[in-house]
BAFI-3210 file (N, C-alpha, C; in Angstrom, 3 decimals, decimal comma, padded with zeros to 6 digits):
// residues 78
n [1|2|3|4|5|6|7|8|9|10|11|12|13|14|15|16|17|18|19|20|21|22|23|24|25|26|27|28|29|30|31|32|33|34|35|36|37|38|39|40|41|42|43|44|45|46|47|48|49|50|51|52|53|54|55|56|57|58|59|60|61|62|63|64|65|66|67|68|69|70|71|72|73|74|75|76|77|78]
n.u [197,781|196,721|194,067|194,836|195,415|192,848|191,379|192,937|192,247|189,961|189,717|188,745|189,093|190,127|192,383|193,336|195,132|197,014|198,503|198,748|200,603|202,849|203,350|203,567|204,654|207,125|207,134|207,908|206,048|206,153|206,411|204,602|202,421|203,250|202,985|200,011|199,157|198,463|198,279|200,975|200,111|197,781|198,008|199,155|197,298|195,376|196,528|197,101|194,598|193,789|195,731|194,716|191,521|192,286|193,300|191,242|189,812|190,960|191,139|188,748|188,138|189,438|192,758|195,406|196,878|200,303|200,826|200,344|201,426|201,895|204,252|203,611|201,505|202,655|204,033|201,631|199,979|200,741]
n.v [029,723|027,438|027,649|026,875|024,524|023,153|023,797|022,470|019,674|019,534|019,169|017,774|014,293|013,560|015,471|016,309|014,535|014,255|016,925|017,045|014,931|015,817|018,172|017,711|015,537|015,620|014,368|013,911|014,372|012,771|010,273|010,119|009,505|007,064|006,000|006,232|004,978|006,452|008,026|010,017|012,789|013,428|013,436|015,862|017,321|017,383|018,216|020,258|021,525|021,299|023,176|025,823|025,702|025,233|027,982|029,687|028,986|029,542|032,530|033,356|032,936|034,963|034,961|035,206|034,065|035,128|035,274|033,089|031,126|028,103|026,465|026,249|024,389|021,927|021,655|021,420|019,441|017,127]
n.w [175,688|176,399|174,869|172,613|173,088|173,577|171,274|169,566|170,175|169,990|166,744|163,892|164,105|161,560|160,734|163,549|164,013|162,059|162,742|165,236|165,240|163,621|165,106|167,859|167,630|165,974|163,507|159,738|156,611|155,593|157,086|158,687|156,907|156,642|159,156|159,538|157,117|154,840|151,493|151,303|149,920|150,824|153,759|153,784|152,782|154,704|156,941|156,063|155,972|158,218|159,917|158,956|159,759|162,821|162,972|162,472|164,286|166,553|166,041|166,150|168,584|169,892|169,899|167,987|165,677|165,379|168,069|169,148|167,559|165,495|166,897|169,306|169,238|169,174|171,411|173,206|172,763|172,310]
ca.u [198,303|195,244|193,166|195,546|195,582|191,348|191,384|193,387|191,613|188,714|189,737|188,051|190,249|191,436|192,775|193,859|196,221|198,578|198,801|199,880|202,245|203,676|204,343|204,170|205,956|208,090|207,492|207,729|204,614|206,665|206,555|203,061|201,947|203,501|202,248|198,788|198,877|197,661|199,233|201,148|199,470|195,926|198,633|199,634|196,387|195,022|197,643|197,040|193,233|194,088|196,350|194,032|190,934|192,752|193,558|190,062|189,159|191,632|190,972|187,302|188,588|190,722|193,976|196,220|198,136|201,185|200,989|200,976|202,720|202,048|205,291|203,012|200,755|203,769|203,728|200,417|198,961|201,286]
ca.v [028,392|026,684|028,095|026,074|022,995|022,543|024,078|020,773|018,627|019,913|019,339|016,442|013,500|013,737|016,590|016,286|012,864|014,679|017,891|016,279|013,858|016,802|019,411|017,164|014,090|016,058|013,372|014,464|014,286|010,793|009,538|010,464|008,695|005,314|005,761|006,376|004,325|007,312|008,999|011,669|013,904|013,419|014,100|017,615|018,068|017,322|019,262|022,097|021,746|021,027|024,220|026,340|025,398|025,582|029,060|030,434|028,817|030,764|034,026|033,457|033,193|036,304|034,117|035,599|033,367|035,685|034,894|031,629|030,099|027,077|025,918|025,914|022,845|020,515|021,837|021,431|018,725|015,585]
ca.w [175,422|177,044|174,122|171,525|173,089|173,488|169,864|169,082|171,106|169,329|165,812|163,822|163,637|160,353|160,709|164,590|163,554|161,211|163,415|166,331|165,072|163,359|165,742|168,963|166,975|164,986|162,296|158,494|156,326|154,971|158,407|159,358|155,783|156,499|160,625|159,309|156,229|154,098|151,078|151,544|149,519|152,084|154,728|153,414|152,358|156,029|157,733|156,215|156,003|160,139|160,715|158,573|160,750|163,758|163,129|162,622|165,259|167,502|165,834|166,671|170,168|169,885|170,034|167,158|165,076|165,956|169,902|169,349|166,361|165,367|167,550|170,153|169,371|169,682|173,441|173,978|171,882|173,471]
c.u [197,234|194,517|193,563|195,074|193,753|191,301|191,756|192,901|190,311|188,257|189,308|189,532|191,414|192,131|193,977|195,428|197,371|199,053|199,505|200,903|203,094|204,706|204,318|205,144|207,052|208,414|207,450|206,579|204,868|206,023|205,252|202,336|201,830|203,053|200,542|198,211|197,634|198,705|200,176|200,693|197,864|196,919|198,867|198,527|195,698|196,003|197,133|195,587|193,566|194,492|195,509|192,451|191,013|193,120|192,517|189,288|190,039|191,609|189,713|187,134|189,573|192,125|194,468|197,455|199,978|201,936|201,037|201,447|202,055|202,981|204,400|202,490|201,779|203,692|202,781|199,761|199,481|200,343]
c.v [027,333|026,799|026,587|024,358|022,578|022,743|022,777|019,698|018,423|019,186|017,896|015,416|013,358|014,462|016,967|015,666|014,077|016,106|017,398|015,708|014,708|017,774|018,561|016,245|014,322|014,874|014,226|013,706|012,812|010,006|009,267|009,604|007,296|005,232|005,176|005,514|005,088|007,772|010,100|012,502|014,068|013,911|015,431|017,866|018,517|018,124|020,285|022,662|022,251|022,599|025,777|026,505|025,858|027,194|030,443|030,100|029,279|031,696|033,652|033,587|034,645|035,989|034,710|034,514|033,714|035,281|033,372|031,087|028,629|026,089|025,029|024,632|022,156|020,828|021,581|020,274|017,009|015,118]
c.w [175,646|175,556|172,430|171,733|173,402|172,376|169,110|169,194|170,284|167,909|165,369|163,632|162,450|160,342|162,119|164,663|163,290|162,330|164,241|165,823|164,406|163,721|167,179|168,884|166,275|163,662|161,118|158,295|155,758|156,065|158,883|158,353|156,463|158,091|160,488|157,919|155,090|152,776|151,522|151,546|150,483|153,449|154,360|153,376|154,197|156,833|157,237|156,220|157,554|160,809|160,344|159,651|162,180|164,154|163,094|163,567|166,504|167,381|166,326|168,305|170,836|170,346|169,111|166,665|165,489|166,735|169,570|169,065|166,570|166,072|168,909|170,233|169,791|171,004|173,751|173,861|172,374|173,868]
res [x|x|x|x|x|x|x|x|x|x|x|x|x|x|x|x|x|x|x|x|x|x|x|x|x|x|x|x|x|x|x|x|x|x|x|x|x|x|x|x|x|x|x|x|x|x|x|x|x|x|x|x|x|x|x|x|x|x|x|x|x|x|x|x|x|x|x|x|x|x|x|x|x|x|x|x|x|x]
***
């Protein structure tokens, strides 16, 4: 769980923004748009650039997508 949340911490801003407010904010990608004053479509795109990223950079750590789920960040990333 530790591993997730420096992984996040880590991630470049663009990318960090929409994650968090996602799974710690539980905002939709609407919500996160008009927060961030971005399209949508740069929000989806960034999210998933973000969770993509995030996930090779926990396999590189021997973290397993699996074990952690994505659920996780919202726990960690607050």
């Amino acid at each position: 769980a530790e591993a997730v949340a420096v992984e996040v911490a880590l991630l470049p801003e663009k990318y960090r923004l929409p994650v968090q407010l996602h799974y710690a904010g539980g905002l939709s990608t609407a919500d996160i748009a008009d927060r961030l004053g971005w399209p949508k479509g740069t929000v989806l795109t960034r999210l998933d650039r973000g969770r993509k990223l995030l996930e090779r950079r926990l396999l590189a750590r021997g973290v397993t997508a699996a074990v952690t789920g994505l659920a996780t960040v919202g726990e960690l990333s607050a």
